[in-house]
N, C-alpha and C positions, 0 to 999 in steps of 0.2 A: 436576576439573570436565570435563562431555565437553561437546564441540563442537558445537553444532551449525549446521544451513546456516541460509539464510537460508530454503528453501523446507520446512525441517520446521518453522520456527516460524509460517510458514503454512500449515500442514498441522495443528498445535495451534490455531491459530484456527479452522480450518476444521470441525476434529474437536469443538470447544466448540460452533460452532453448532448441530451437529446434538445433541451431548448435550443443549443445553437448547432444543434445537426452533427457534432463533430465525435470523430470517434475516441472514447476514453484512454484506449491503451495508447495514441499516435499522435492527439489531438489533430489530425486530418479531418475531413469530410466525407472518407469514406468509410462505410462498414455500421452507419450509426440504423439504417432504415433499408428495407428489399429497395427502394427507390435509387439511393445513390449507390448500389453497386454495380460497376460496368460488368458487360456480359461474359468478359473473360474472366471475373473472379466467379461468377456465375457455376454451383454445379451441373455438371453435365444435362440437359434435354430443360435447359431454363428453370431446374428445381434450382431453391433458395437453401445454400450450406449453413446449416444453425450453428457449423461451429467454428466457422470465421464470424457469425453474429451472435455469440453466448453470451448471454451477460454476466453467465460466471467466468471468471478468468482465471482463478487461481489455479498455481503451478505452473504457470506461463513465464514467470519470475524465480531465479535463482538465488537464494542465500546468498551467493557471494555479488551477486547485481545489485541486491538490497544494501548490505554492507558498503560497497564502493559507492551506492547514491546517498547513504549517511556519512560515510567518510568524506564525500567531495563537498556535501553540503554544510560539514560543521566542521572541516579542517582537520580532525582528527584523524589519526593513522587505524586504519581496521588491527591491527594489534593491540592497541591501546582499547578499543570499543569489546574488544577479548580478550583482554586484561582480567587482571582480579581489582584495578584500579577501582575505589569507591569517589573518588573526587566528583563533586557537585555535575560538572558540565559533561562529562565523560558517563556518568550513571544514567543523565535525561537523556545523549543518544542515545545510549543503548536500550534504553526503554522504547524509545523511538524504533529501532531496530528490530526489538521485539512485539511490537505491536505492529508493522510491517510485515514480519514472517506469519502474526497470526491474521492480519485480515488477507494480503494478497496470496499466500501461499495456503491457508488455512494449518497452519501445524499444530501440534497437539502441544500443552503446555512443558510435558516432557519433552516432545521432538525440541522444541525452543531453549529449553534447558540444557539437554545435551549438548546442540551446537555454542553455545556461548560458552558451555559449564557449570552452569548454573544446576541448582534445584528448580524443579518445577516451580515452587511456591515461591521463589523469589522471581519467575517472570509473572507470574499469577502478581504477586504483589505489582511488580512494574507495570504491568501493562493496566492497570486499575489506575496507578498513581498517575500515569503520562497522560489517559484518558481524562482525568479530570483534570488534570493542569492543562487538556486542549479544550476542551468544555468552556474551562474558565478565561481563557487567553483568547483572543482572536490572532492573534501574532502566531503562536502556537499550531493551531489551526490550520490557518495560512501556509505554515512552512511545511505540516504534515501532509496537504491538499499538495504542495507543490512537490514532494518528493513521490506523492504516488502519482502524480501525471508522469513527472519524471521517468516511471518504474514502468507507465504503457508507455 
């Protein structure tokens, strides 16, 4: 089975959206190419806005957006995911959680640790471990691919 990171399986999302034309953050069909944008999204004198088409996104996403799309997707109460709770199912969201804050928001290992309470090195450790339990999982995968569509 090969490996991969965490940033080629956003690289596969990314490469899906433009094969089916659709935009990442909304899954719509607008925003993906200069072609399907109507002219009233259009900047002024027909120039093309790079930054309703960036394909960086991050910080377009808020902490607590993140958290309510890990809480509605795994049951769990965002208190509990801010716990000191170590229980099996509750520690893999919140790894989840914290591998969401670093890819879509870009936050520094510390900024991640602060918000949860954590040490850095314990998201440092999480976000290694979740990545290769999504690596090794298609299930896993899947549920991460579907809470960042979610998240545009």
């Amino acid at each position: 089975m090969q490996v991969q990171s965490r940033f080629s399986i956003l690289r596969q999302v990314r490469d899906w959206a433009r094969r089916t034309k659709r935009c990442p953050c909304c899954g719509g069909r607008q925003g993906v190419s200069d072609v399907n944008i109507p002219a009233e999204k259009k900047a002024g004198g027909g120039q093309f806005s790079r930054r309703e088409n960036s394909g960086n996104r991050r910080k377009h996403v808020s902490v607590e957006q993140i958290l309510t799309a890990v809480s509605a997707t795994s049951g769990i109460e965002v208190d509990r995911l801010l716990s000191k709770r170590r229980t099996k199912i509750v520690v893999r969201w919140r790894q989840f959680a914290y591998l969401l804050c670093r890819d879509l928001r870009g936050m520094s290992f510390p900024e991640i640790g602060k918000t949860f309470d954590r040490d850095h090195t314990s998201v440092l450790y999480g976000i290694g471990k979740i990545t290769m339990e999504i690596n090794e999982d298609a299930e896993l995968a899947e549920m991460y691919e579907r809470l960042v569509h979610d998240l545009y």
